[in-house]
Structures are given as structure tokens and as C-alpha cells.
C-alpha positions, -999 to +999 in steps of 0.1 A: +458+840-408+457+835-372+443+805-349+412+828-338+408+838-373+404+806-391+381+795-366+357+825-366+362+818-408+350+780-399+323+793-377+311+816-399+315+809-434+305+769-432+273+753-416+282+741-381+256+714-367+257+720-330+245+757-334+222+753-368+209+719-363+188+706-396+201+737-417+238+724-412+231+686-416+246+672-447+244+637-448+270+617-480+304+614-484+307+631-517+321+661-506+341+647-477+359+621-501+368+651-526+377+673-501+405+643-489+415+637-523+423+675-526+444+667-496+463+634-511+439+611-492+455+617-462+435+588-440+452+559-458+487+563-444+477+549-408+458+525-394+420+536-379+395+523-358+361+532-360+337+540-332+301+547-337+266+540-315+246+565-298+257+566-265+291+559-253+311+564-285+329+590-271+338+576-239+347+542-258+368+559-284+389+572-254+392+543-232+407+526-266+429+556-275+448+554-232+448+519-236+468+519-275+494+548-260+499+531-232+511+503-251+533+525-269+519+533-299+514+571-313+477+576-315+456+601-331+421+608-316+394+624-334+359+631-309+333+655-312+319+681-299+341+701-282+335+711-246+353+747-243+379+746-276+378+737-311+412+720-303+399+692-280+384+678-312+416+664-325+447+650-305+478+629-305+489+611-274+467+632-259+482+668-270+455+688-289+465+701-320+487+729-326+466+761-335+494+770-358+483+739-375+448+750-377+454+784-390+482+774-421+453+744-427+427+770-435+448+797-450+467+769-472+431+753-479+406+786-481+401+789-518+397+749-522+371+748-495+352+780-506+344+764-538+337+728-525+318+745-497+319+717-474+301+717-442+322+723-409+319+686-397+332+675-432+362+705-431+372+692-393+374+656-407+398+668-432+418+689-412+420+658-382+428+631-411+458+653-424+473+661-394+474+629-384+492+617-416+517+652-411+524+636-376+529+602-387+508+587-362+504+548-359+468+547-354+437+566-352+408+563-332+380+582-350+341+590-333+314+588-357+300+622-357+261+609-360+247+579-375+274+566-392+264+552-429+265+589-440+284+607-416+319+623-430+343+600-409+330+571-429+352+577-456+379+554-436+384+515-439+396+507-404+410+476-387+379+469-369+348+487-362+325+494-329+290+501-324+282+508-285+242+509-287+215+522-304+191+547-287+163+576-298+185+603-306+186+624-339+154+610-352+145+633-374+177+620-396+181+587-385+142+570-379+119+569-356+129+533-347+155+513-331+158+493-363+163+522-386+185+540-367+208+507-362+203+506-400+224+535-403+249+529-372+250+496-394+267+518-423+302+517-408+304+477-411+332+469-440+334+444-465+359+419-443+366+440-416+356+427-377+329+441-361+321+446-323+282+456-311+284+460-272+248+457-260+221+433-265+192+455-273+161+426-285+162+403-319+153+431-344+178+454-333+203+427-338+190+412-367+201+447-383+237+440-372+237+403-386+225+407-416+250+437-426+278+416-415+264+391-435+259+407-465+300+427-458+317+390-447+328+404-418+328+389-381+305+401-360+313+399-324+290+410-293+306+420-266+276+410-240+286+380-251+322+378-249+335+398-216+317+392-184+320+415-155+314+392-125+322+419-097+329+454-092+324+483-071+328+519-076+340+551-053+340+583-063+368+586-085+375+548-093+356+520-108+371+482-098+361+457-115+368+422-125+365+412-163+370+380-183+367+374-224+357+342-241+390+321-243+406+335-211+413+312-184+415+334-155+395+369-142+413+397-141+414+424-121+409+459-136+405+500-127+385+529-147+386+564-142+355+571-156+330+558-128+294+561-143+277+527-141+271+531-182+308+527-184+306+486-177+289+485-209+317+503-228+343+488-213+332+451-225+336+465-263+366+479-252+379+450-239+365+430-267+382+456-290+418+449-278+411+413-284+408+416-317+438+441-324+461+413-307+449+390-335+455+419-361+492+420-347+486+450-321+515+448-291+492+451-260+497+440-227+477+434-200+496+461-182+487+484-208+452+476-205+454+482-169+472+513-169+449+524-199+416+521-185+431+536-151+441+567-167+419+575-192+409+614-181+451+616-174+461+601-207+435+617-234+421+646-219+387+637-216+362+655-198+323+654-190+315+621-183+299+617-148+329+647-136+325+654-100+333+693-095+328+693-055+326+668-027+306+691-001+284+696-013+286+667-040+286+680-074+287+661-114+280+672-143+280+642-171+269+650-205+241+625-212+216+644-234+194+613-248+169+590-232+186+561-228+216+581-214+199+602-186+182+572-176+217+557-166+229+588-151+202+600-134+194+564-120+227+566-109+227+601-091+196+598-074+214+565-057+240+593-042+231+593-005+220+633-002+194+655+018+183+668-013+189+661-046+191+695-068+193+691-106+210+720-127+193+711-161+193+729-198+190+714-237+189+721-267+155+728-288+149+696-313+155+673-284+117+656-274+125+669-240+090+657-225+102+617-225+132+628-211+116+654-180+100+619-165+132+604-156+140+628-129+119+627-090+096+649-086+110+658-052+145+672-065+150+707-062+155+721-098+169+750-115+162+756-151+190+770-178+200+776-210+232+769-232+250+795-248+240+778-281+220+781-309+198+756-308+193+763-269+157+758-257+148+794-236+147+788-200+116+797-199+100+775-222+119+744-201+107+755-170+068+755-187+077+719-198+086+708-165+059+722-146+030+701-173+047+671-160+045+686-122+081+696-119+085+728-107+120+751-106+134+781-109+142+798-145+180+811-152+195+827-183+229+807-181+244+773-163+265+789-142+239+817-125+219+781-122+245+763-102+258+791-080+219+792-070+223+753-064+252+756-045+234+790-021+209+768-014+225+736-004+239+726+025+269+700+026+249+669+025+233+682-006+241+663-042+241+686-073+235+672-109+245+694-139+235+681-171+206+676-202+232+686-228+268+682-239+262+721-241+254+730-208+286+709-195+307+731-220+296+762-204+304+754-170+327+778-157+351+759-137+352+728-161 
């Protein structure tokens, strides 16, 4: 079997979320725990932490994978989706993982998997929780795929565990309400194992988290509590800041790649995070830190998140696709000192897309797309939506006929914003 074979066999023989939505969703571990046992219970022969939340898992999840290579450990990293190959979901050191790998995983595995008939999610956890064993990594860094008390990666018991927020996203399977979804971000929290919860988000929200911990014995810590960002400034390609945690003397000086203003509230868990993996016996400097958080895009390969593609005129994509997010982002865009602000904007069909449309000015200039995905809302039916709320565009079959429109029509003190979904970033042709 070859690499493109076994993943048209994933693609096609097992549910896959991103493109089926509800039909694919398999909440439990039951199958995910059998399907590891069939492979020796590969996810107990390294250490794991586990990163879950609603927005900013992703970006968290690889601002703590730099910052534990750069400190010279050999780090598995386990994200999803993908942005333009399968591979991107699973890396060491930030390598992806061999296709070979893939292919013998599925041939080795086929039979097993056709009678467990797991769902792709749950057949990708396996195959990232064995590799990393095979590769004898020190430590794995492993995204919650959604929610978190049901979702496969929560077969793990890691050293510590982060939640970065909770938003409206996935209500249909997590609750209409910030409590009940933080109920079931709350499912990661281990009997005795520490626990970090980045934002502050009102008493019932937290009351969640406290009782949980409560009810596990483990430490709860909250980051907004515990690292303080007293100054900082951002340029295009840099974030400087100054941070300091509870029980440090002195502020210290710090640089991020990933420059979205969301990114200050990720990087206090993060900071928090190595903290707490010093106490658990974790060798990391404050040079690694630095050079971590520095190099994050460099180090794991990350892409997507607030990614400027042009200068003149200015153009970012970022792959915000909730509420909460685009609120940040677009906030943040529409800052960008520009003649115009055009918005390149697409998303996916079970997304409430008419509390997210009022976030963005009615004066932009905006040009209306589809993902090459499933679950893609039509063009046409987001460019209907948009004009109810008085927000009129143009209609485009793809992202890239979209933004090569965008870029006719602007002039170089234009700013471009491509976004709504992680897959409209993923189609982007010069990604």
C-alpha cells in the first residue's frame, strides 16, 4: 500500500468530521481505548500534555511543543485539522511524519480497523500515539480534537492539563451554554494531575473548572491570575512583550512569532504551563522559553494564525472560524491602517453564521467564497446572508478566484483579510 492509498482508504472507508460533520461525530472512548490496546497501548511509554479549550488550543499546543525542543527534549506533536496534508497532523521536532509510516500503519492495521470500524479522528489518534512510542519521543503535546471529556485524545493521563477558553462553538454536541460546554472541556481534568484555565470568563464558567478539580484533587491554576503582561507592542512579524508569574522577582523580557493580539492570552497558559513542568522535573531555561516563543512558526511548522501573505497590499489570512475568535481578529484587522479594508470570507454550513456576519464593518469591501469542503456553505447562500444584515459583496466559487479579485481591486494602501474557516485558509493557494 502506498501513502496516497491509505489515505484515500482513511478518507473513504471511515467517517471524517471536517467533511461529514454530525454523520462522522462519534463521541466515547470505547473504540479509541480498544483500538490502542490492539496497538500495545502505545500512549503510555512517554510523557503527554494535554491541550484543550475552544480557541487557541492549537496555537498553545505549539508555542509549548518550540519551547520543550528548544530545551532539548524530543517532542511529539499531535494538532488538528490539517491545512494542505494529512501529514501536518502529527510531527516530531517538528518533521511530519513519514508517509511510509502512514502507509505500513494502515496496511499492517487494515483488517483490525475494518472490524473495529473506528472513526477517522479515532484511527489518526492511534496512528499519532504509536508513532510516537516507535520514535521514542520524550514528550507529547496532544490538541483535543473537540470538547474534550469524549473526544479520542482523552484516553491519555498527562503531566498537566490546559484549557485556553470556552466559546460557542460545536453546540449542537457540546451545549448551548458556556457552562455546559466548559462541562465537557472540564472532562480532560485527571484525578491528581495539575490543571491550567487561561482566561477568566464570569463565576459560572469557573465554577465548572473548580468544582471538577475538586471532585479529581488536582490543582487548578488560572493563568489570568498567575502571569501578568505589563507591556508589549507588536509589528508585523513580532510580538514583544514583557511577562512575569506569581513567585518571580523580576519581569522578563520576551518575543512571539505569532502576533495576533489573542496570542497574550495563550501565552500566559503557556508560560504558566512551563512553570509547572519545572516543578514536575522538566529542564527548561529561560533561554529556551525565549527562543521557543520566538520561533514558534520556524520550529513546529505552524501555519494560519494571523499569517500575513503580502505587505502591498497588506494581506492575512488567520483561521478564526467561531465568535469569540473573529471578534479578536477582526477587531484587530480593522485597527490595520488601510484605504479600504476588503474581507475574503467563506465557512462551513452548521456554523450560526448570522452572529458571526455582525462583527465585520459594514463599509469593507467583501468577496464571498466557498471551501473545497463538504460541509462548505454555497457562495451564494453566504452572500444572501450577508446582504439581510446589509453587507453586500461579490459571490465566488473558490478562495483563491476571491482573493485574486481582492488583490485587482486594491491598491497598495489596501488591507486584505482572508478568513471565516480553518477551510478556506487550507485552500489558499500560496499558503
Amino acid at each position: 500500500m502506498t501513502f496516497q492509498e491509505a489515505i484515500d482508504y482513511l478518507y473513504s472507508r471511515l467517517p471524517v468530521f471536517q467533511d461529514q460533520g454530525a454523520r462522522a461525530y462519534k463521541p466515547g472512548l470505547t473504540t479509541t481505548r480498544e483500538l490502542c490496546e490492539h496497538l500495545s497501548d502505545p500512549q503510555l511509554r512517554y510523557k503527554t500534555i494535554h491541550v484543550g479549550g475552544t480557541n487557541g488550543k492549537g496555537s498553545t499546543s505549539h508555542m509549548l511543543a518550540s519551547i520543550l525542543q528548544k530545551a532539548g527534549y524530543k517532542v511529539g506533536l499531535y494538532t488538528s485539522p490539517h491545512l494542505k496534508s494529512f501529514t501536518e497532523r502529527i510531527r516530531i521536532n517538528g518533521v511530519e511524519i513519514d508517509k511510509n509510516y502512514i502507509a505500513n500503519f494502515v496496511s499492517t492495521h487494515r483488517e483490525y480497523i475494518e472490524s473495529l470500524q473506528p472513526s477517522f479522528f479515532e484511527a489518526t489518534v492511534g496512528m499519532a500515539f504509536s508513532y510516537f512510542a516507535d520514535q521514542y519521543i520524550d514528550v507529547a503535546v496532544v490538541e483535543v480534537g473537540m470538547g474534550g471529556r469524549l473526544d479520542s485524545t482523552n484516553i491519555i493521563t498527562p503531566e498537566l492539563s490546559i484549557i485556553t477558553n470556552i466559546s460557542y462553538d460545536h453546540m449542537q454536541y457540546l451545549g448551548n451554554t458556556l457552562p455546559k460546554i466548559a462541562f465537557e472541556k472540564a472532562g480532560i481534568i485527571k484525578p491528581g494531575i495539575p490543571v491550567i484555565v487561561n482566561e477568566y470568563q464570569g463565576e459560572q464558567v469557573e465554577d465548572v473548572f473548580k468544582k471538577s478539580a475538586e471532585v479529581n484533587d488536582s490543582d487548578l491554576v488560572f493563568g489570568y491570575n498567575n502571569v501578568t503582561i505589563p507591556l508589549y507592542k507588536a509589528s508585523n512579524y513580532t510580538l514583544h512583550f514583557e511577562a512575569k508569574t506569581n513567585g518571580e522577582v523580576e519581569t522578563k523580557k520576551y518575543e512571539l512569532d505569532l502576533v495576533g493580539d489573542y496570542q497574550l492570552k495563550n501565552v500566559k497558559g503557556v508560560l504558566m504551563a512551563v512553570e509547572l513542568l519545572r516543578i514536575k522535573g522538566f529542564k527548561i531555561a529561560y533561554e529556551d522559553v525565549f527562543e521557543g516563543l520566538r520561533s514558534v512558526k520556524k520550529t513546529t511548522g505552524l501555519k494560519g494564525r494571523w499569517q500575513i501573505l503580502s505587505e502591498t497590499p497588506f494581506v492575512v489570512c488567520d483561521t478564526a472560524h467561531n465568535e469569540a475568535g473573529l471578534a479578536i481578529t477582526i477587531d484587530q484587522f480593522t485597527k490595520v491602517e488601510a484605504q479600504t479594508h476588503r474581507f475574503v470570507l467563506g465557512f462551513v454550513n452548521d456554523k450560526d453564521v448570522e452572529s458571526i456576519l455582525h462583527l465585520f464593518p459594514k463599509d469593507g469591501a467583501y468577496y464571498f467564497c466557498q471551501p473545497s469542503n463538504q460541509r462548505a456553505l454555497s457562495a451564494t447562500h453566504l452572500t444572501q446572508k450577508a446582504e439581510n444584515q446589509g453587507i453586500k459583496g461579490s459571490c465566488y466559487d473558490n478562495v483563491n478566484d476571491a482573493l485574486n479579485a481582492a488583490l485587482k481591486d486594491s491598491g497598495k494602501k489596501d488591507a486584505i483579510y482572508v478568513g471565516g474557516s480553518t477551510f478556506v485558509v487550507s485552500d489558499i493557494d500560496q499558503l
